[in-house]
C-alpha positions in Angstrom: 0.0 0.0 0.0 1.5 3.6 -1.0 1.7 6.0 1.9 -0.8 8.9 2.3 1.2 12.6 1.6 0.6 15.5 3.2 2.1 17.7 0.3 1.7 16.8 -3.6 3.8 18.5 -6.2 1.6 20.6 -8.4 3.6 22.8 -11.2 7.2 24.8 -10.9 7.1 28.5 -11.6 10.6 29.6 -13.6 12.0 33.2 -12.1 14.8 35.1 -13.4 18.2 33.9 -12.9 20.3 35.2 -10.1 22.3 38.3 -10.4 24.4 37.5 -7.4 24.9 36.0 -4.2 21.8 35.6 -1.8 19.0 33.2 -3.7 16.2 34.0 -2.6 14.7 34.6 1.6 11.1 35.6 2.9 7.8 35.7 0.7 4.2 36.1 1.6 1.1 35.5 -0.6 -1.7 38.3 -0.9 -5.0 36.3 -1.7 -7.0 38.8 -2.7 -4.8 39.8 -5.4 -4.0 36.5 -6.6 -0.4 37.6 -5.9 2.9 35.9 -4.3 5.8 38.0 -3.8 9.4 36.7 -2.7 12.4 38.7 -1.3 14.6 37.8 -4.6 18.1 38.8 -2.3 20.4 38.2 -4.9 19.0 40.5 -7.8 17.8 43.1 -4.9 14.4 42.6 -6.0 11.0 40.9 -4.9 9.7 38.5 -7.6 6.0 38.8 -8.3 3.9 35.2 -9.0 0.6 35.0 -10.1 -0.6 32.7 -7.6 -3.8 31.7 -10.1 -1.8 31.1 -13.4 1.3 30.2 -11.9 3.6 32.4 -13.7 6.2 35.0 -13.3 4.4 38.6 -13.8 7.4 41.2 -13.0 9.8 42.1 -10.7 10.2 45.3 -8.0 13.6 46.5 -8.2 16.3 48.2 -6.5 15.6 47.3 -2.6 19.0 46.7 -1.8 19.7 43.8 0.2 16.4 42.7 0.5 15.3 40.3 3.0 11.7 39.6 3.3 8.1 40.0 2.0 5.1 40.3 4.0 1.5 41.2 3.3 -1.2 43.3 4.6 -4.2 41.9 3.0 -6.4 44.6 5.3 -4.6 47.6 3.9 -3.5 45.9 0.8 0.0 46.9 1.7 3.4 44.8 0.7 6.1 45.6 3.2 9.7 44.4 2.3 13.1 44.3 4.8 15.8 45.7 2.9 19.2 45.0 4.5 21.2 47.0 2.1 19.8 50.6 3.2 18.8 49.7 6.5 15.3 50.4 5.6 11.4 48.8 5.2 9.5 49.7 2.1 5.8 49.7 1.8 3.8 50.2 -1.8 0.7 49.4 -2.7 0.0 45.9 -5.4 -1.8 47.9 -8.0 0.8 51.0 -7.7 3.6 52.0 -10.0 5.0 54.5 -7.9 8.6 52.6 -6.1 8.1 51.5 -2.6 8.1 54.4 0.3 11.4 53.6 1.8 11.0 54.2 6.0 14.3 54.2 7.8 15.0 52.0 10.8 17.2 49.6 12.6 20.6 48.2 11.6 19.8 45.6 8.9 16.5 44.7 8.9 15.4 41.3 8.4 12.1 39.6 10.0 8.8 41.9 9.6 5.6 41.6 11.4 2.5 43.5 11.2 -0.4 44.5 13.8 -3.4 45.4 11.6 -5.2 47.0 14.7 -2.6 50.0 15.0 -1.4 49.8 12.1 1.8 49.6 13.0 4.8 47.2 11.0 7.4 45.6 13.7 11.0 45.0 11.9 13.5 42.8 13.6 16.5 44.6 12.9 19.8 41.2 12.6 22.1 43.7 13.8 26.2 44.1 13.3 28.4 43.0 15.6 30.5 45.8 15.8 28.0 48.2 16.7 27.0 47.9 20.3 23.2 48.3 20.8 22.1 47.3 17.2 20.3 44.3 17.7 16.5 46.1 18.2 12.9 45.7 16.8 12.1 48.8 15.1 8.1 49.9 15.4 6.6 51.8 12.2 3.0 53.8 12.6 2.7 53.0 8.6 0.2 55.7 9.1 2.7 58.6 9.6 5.6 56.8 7.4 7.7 57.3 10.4 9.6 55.0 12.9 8.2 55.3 16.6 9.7 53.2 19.0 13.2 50.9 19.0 13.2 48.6 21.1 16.5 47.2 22.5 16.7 43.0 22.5 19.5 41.0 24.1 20.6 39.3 20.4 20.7 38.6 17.0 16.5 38.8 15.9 15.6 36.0 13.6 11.9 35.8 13.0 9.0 37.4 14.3 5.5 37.6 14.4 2.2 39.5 15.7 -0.4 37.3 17.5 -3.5 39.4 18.4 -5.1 37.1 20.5 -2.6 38.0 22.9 -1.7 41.2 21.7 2.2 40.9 21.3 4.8 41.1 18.7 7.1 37.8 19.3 10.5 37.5 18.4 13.3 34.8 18.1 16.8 35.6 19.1 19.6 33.8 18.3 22.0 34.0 21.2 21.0 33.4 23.8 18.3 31.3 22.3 14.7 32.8 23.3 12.1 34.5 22.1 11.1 38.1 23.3 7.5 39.4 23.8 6.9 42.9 23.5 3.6 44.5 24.3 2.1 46.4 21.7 0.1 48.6 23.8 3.2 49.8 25.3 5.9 48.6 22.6 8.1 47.5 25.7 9.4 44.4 26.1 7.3 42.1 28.6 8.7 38.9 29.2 11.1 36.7 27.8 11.0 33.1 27.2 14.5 30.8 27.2 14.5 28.2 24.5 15.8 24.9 25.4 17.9 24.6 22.4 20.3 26.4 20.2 19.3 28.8 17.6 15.8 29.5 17.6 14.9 30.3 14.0 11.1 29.4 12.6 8.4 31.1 14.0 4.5 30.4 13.8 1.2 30.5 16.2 -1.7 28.4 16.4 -4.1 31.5 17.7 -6.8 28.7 18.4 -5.0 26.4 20.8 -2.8 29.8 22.2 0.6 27.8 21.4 3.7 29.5 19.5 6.1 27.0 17.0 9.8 27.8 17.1 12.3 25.8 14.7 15.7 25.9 16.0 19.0 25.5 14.1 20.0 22.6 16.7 17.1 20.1 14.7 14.6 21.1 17.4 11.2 21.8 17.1 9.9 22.8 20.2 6.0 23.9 21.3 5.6 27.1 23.6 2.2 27.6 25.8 1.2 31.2 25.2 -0.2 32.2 28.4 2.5 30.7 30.5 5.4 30.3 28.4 6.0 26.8 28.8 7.8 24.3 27.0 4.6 22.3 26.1 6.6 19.7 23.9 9.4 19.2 21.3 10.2 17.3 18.4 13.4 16.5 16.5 13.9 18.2 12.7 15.8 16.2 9.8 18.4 19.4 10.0 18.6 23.4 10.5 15.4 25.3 9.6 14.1 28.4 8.8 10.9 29.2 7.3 8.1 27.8 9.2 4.0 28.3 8.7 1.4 26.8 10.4 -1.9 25.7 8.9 -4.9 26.1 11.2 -7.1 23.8 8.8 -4.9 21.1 8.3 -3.2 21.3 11.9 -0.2 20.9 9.6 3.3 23.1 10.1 5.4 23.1 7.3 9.2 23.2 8.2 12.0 24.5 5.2 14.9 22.6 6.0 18.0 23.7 3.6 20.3 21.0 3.6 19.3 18.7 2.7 16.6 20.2 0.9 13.4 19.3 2.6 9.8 20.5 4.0 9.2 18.3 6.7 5.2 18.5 7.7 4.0 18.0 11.3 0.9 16.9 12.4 0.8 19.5 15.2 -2.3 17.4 17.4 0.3 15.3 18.3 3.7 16.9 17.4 4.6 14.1 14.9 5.9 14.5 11.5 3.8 13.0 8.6 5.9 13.2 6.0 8.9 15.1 4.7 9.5 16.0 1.1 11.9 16.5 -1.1 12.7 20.3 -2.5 16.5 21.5 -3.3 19.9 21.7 -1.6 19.4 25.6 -0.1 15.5 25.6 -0.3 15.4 27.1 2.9 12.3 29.3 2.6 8.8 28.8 1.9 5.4 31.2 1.2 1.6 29.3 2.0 -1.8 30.3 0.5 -3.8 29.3 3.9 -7.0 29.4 1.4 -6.2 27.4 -0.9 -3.6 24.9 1.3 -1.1 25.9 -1.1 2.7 25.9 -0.2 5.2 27.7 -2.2 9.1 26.7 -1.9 11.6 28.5 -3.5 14.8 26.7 -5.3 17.9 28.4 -5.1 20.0 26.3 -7.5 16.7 26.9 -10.3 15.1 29.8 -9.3 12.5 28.5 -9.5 9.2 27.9 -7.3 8.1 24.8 -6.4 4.2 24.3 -5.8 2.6 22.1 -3.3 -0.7 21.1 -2.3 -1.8 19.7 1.1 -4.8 17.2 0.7 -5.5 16.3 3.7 
């Protein structure tokens, strides 16, 4: 009897070649618009996919360095992370104007977003020979202004807003935790230590009040919101990054680079269902949460990969 598969390969989606070092980091998919858009590092650029047709449409230019996608489908915003300028952008899908470039923190890399105040959090990596430049920068997109920078202990990785609790979450590298600031007051609140090396991936279940973190030590390990508890753990095939967690399926999808792998986790009872094959360096991923889609993009083809969960 052939095993059941939580993913099934669908079509690949060619994108232009790469211009330099980087491949490609952080995407997001806009729903509404049909749209998928991927921090393309090494051209400087984020890569626009129709996510209907599966094709290539353009590309946005110029963001130097860029790190990361992420989308607003309330204010039909795209935000990117642009680690060459040290700044965010913000444009509109249906714009031609270039993206509004906001300054902030000291490379910026992970980017969150609280629709309720509008404000975009952007987890600034840092360099280590500045002292003090490891912070989460707050931006009232409103204003087009930077309003708060918030000092953390580390190297940020990912982050993200969960509203049913009203915080901005954020992994740190070393030492391994994740920071919760309070966006009421945009301080930080607590902290919770990770019990293994390199906390990376970050995702919520809002439902079951429980935060995912992938660490670089194979470690999957499952947070209690309210308490901050170590509810369980799980071991990974390698380092991760990219995580997302599907609330329908009860499914997280894990982007594992080396090897080249997204390993799927049933997430009722922390055990992984099935781990498929992508590219040596796939280390990042988008999802359509509509359509159970799951986007995974190939460094060594630049291409995207597109997967289906049919659970």
């Amino acid at each position: 009897m052939s095993r059941s598969v939580a993913l099934r390969l669908t079509d690949h989606i060619d994108l232009p070649p790469h211009r330099g070092p980087g491949g490609f980091d952080h995407a997001a998919v806009h729903r509404g618009r049909g749209r998928v858009y991927v921090a393309h590092t090494a051209n400087d650029a984020v890569d626009v996919i129709d996510s209907i047709g599966h094709r290539y449409l353009a590309s946005i230019e110029r963001l130097a360095g860029v790190a990361g996608a992420l989308v607003s489908e309330e204010r039909d915003l795209v935000f990117t992370s642009n680690r060459g300028d040290n700044t965010v952008g913000l444009f509109a899908p249906e714009d031609d104007a270039p993206p509004v470039r906001i300054p902030v923190g000291v490379r910026p890399n992970g980017l969150a977003y609280d629709p309720t105040r509008d404000l975009l959090f952007a987890a600034n990596v840092g360099d280590p020979g500045i002292a003090g430049s490891c912070t989460v920068s707050v931006v009232d997109v409103a204003t087009r202004g930077m309003v708060a920078a918030i000092p953390v202990p580390g190297r940020t990785r990912w982050t993200i807003v969960d509203e049913a609790s009203r915080a901005c979450y954020v992994n740190i590298l070393d030492p391994p935790q994740v920071v919760v600031i309070d966006i009421a007051t945009l301080r930080v609140s607590r902290v919770i230590p990770i019990p293994a090396a390199g906390p990376h991936g970050l995702d919520a279940d809002a439902e079951r009040g429980r935060l995912f973190c992938a660490c670089d030590a194979g470690a999957l390990v499952e947070i209690d919101i309210g308490s901050g508890d170590i509810a369980r753990r799980a071991d990974l095939a390698g380092a991760p990054d990219v995580i997302f967690f599907n609330p329908r399926r009860r499914h997280l999808y894990v982007a594992i680079g080396d090897p080249g792998l997204i390993e799927v986790f049933d997430t009722v009872a922390l055990r992984r269902v099935d781990a498929v094959p992508t590219e040596k360096g796939a280390h990042t991923l988008a999802f359509d949460a509509a359509s159970d889609t799951v986007y995974a993009f190939l460094p060594e083809t630049h291409r995207a990969a597109v997967y289906v969960d049919p659970a």
